[in-house]
Structure formats: C-alpha cells, structure tokens
C-alpha positions in Angstrom: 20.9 -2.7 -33.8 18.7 -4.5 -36.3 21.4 -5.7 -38.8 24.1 -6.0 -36.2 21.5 -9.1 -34.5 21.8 -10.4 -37.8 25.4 -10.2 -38.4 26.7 -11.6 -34.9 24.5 -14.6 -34.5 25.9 -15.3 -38.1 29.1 -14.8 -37.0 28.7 -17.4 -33.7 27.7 -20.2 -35.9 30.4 -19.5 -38.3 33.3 -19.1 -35.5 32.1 -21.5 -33.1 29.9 -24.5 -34.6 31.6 -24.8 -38.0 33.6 -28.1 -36.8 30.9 -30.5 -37.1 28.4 -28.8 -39.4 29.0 -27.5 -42.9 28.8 -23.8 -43.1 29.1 -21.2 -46.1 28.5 -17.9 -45.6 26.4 -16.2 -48.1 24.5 -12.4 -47.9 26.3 -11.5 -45.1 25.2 -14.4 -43.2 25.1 -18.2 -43.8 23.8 -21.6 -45.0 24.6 -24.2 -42.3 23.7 -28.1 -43.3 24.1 -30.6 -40.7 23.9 -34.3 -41.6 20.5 -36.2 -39.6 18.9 -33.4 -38.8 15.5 -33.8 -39.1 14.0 -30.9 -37.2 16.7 -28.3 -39.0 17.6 -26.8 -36.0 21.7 -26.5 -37.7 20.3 -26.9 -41.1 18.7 -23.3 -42.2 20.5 -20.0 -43.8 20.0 -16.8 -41.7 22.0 -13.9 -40.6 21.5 -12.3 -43.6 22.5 -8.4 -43.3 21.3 -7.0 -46.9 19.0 -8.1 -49.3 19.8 -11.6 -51.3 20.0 -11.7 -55.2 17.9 -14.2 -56.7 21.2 -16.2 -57.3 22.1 -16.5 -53.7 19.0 -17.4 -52.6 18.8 -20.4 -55.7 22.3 -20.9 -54.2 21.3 -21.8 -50.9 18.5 -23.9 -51.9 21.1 -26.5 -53.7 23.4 -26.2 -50.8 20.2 -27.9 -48.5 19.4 -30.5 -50.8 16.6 -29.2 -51.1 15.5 -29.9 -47.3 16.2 -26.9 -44.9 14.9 -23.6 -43.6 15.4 -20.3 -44.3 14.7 -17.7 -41.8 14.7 -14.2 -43.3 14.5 -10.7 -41.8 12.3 -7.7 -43.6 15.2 -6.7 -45.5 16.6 -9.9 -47.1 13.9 -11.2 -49.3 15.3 -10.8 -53.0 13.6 -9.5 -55.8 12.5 -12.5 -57.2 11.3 -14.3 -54.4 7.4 -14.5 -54.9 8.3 -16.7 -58.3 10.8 -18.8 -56.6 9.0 -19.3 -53.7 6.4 -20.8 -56.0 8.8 -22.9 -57.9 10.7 -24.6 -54.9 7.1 -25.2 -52.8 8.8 -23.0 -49.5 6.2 -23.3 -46.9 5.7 -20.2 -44.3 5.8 -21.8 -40.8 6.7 -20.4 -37.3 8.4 -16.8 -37.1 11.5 -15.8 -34.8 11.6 -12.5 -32.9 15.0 -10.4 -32.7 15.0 -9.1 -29.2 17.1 -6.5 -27.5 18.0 -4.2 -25.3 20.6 -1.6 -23.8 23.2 -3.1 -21.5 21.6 -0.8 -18.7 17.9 -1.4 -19.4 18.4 -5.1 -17.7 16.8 -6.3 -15.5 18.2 -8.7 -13.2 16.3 -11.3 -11.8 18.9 -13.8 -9.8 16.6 -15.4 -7.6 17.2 -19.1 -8.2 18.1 -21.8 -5.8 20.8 -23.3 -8.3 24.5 -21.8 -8.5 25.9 -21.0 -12.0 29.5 -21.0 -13.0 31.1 -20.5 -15.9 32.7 -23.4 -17.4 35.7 -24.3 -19.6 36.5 -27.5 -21.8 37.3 -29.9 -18.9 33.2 -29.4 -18.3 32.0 -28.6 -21.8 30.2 -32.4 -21.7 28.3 -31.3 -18.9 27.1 -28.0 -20.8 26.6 -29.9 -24.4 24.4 -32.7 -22.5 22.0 -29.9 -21.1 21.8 -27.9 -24.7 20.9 -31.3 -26.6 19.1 -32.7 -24.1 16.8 -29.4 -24.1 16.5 -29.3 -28.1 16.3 -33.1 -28.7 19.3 -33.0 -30.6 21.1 -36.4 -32.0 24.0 -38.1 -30.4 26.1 -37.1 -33.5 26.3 -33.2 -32.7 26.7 -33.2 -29.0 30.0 -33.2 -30.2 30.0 -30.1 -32.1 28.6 -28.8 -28.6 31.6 -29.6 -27.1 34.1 -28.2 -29.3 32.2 -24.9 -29.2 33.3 -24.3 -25.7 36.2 -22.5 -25.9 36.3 -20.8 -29.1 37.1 -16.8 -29.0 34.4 -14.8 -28.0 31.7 -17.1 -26.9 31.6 -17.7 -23.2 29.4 -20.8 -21.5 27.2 -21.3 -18.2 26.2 -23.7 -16.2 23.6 -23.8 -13.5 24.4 -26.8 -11.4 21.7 -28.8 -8.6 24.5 -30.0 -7.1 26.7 -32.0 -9.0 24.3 -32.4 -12.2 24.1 -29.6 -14.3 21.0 -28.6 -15.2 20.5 -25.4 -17.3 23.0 -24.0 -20.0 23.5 -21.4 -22.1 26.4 -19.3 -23.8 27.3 -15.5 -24.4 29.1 -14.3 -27.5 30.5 -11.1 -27.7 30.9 -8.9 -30.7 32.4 -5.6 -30.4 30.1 -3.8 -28.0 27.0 -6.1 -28.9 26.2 -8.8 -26.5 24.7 -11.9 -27.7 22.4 -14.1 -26.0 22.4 -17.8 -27.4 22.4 -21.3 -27.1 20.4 -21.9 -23.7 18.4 -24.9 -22.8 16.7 -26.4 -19.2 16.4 -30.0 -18.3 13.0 -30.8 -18.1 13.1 -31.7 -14.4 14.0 -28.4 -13.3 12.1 -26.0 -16.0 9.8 -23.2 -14.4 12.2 -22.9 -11.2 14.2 -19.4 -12.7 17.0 -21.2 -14.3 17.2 -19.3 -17.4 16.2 -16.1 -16.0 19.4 -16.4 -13.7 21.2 -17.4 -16.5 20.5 -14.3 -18.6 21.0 -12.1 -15.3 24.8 -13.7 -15.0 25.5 -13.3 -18.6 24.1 -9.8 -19.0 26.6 -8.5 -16.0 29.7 -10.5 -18.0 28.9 -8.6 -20.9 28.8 -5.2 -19.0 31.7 -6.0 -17.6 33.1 -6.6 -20.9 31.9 -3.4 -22.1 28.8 -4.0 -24.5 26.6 -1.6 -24.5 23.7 -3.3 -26.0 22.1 -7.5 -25.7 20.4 -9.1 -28.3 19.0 -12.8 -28.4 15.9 -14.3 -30.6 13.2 -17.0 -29.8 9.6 -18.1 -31.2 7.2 -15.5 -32.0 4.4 -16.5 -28.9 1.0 -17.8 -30.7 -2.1 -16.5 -29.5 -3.4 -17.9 -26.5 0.4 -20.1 -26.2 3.1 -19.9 -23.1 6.7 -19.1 -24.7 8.9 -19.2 -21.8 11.8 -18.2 -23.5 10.2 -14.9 -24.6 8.5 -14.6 -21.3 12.2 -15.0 -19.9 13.8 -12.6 -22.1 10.9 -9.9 -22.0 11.2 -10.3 -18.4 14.9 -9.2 -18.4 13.9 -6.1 -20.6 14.8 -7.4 -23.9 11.9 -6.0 -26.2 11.4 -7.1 -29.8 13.0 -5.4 -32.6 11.3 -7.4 -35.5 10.0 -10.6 -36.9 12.5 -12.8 -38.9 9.9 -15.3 -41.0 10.9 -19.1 -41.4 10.0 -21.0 -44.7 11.3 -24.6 -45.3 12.5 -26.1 -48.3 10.6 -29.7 -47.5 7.5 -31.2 -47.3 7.7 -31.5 -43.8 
C-alpha cells in the first residue's frame, strides 16, 4: 500500500489541480510550482514511487527556482543526496505521515449536528472557500479549487450549518485505493466532529465504490502538540504506514 499512497496522491494533483498550477511529473510523482505561494503548500515535489537519480532531483530544484519543498518517502532519496543537500542548503523541517487502512477496518463516527452533501460545480465556490479559507490560501488559487470539482475520479463534500458551508473535503479514487484529501474546517465550527463526519461519509462512498483499502497523510504530531487531523484520522482507524520527510529549497 506504501507506494500506491505515493502514486495516487500524485496522480490527484496531476488530474485534478494541474489548471492553475504548473505540474511536471518526475520519479513517478511530481514537481508542482504555483505562483505567490509563500507557504508552499502547491509548490513541493512528492509522490515519488522509486528512488530519484541525482539528475531528477537537480531537476526539480531548477524547476522551483530554487524556493520549494520536497517531501520524500524512505525510498526516494537518490544516491547522491547527502552532497546535494549540502550544496543547495535543503533544510529538514516538519515530517508528513502516510496513513491507512482497510476499507473494513473503519470506523465510523457520524455523530455531528451538521448535514453533508456531496456537491457538484454549481457549488464548487462554496467547497473552494472552506479549503482556502482553512489553509490560508491566496485569492489567486481559489480558482484552481474550483475547477477541481468535477474532474474524473475525485468526488467533493460539504458539511453545511445551514446555508453556510462549513467543513470540506474530497475523495479520489484509484482503482481499489481510496484517497482521503483536500479537507479543511472553518474556524468557527472546528472541534464540533466536522471532519470526523466527513471521513465517515467518504469512507462508505468508497466502499460503495469498491476500494478495498483508504489512505490520507497529515503532520507528524510533535511531542507534547494536538494534531487534530491525525487525532481525526487515527480515530477512524487509519494507522500510519511511514514518515515522508519535508526539506525546503529556501531560507525560509
């Protein structure tokens, strides 16, 4: 399941967030660059299913500028990496975790007060708002949101107080592997089992698609630190399957 996390979260930004941001896919996986994005949240290279070559890796490097991230599982560091790591100044900073789980080892936790629905393009404004609203993300890619809903294989959610939505999130399907992505709760209504609904709704859509297995990632939890997303996800069942390490390209 390892590589397969790697391959169809590479896959949804390739398929569904290309028109907006520049991808190129590389290793398997890709580089994404996205233009005023200061926090590099669409402008990192991951997804990588086999190990780089020096040359890709260089590669990637010149296709950030110089300024991005690259987030790399166990098996992708190339075989030259200590010297250019050294050369380029990448800095180590907070690691992701893989997570995931068999379709049946869910479990379901719907106990929210706020309904969700799945959504199509005549709402996909409603879903973009929530996802850069809960990320911080420019004006300038909300659009990209938008023209994400829609696209083959990736399904999006909505969890409504009332008329306002209020939590988001999206399911992209890959064969029989189930991806968890893209999820975000106003601030307003965080710790009130939004997302934990949300993964509950999109877990049964994917059973009833026919995957047999979920994945998803989030921040490794620091000591001593509340991660509600991994809280949320570990909660559901989802169990970690190992650490993909972040290094950026800047002096940030």
């Amino acid at each position: 399941m390892n590589r397969e996390a790697e391959r169809v979260e590479a896959a949804f930004v390739a398929e569904c967030l290309s028109d907006g941001i520049t991808v190129r896919r590389v290793g398997g996986g890709v580089a994404a660059r996205a233009e005023r994005d200061p926090g590099h949240f669409w402008t990192r290279a991951f997804g990588f299913d086999r190990r780089l070559t020096d040359e890709e890796l260089l590669a990637i490097l010149d296709f950030h500028r110089g300024a991005g991230e690259l987030q790399l599982a166990p098996w992708a560091f190339p075989p030259g990496w200590d010297e250019i790591r050294a050369a380029n100044g990448l800095v180590e900073t907070g690691s992701w975790l893989k997570v995931g789980c068999e379709i049946g080892a869910v479990r379901h936790r719907d106990d929210t007060a706020f309904s969700i629905t799945e959504i199509g393009p005549d709402q996909a404004g409603d879903w973009a708002g929530v996802i850069a609203s809960g990320f911080g993300l420019g004006e300038h890619l909300v659009e990209m949101l938008i023209r994400s809903v829609g696209r083959p294989g990736a399904r999006h959610f909505v969890a409504w107080d009332g008329a306002t939505a209020v939590g988001a999130a999206c399911l992209y399907r890959q064969g029989e592997l189930g991806y968890l992505t893209t999820a975000a709760t106003l601030e307003s209504h965080r710790n009130r089992g939004v997302q934990s609904a949300l993964i509950s709704r999109r877990a049964k859509e994917a059973a009833a698609e026919g995957c047999s297995r979920l994945v998803a990632e989030t921040g490794k939890p620091l000591s001593g630190a509340k991660n509600s997303s991994f809280n949320n996800l570990a909660r559901a069942g989802l169990r970690p399957l190992y650490e993909r390490r972040n290094f950026q390209s800047d002096s940030r």
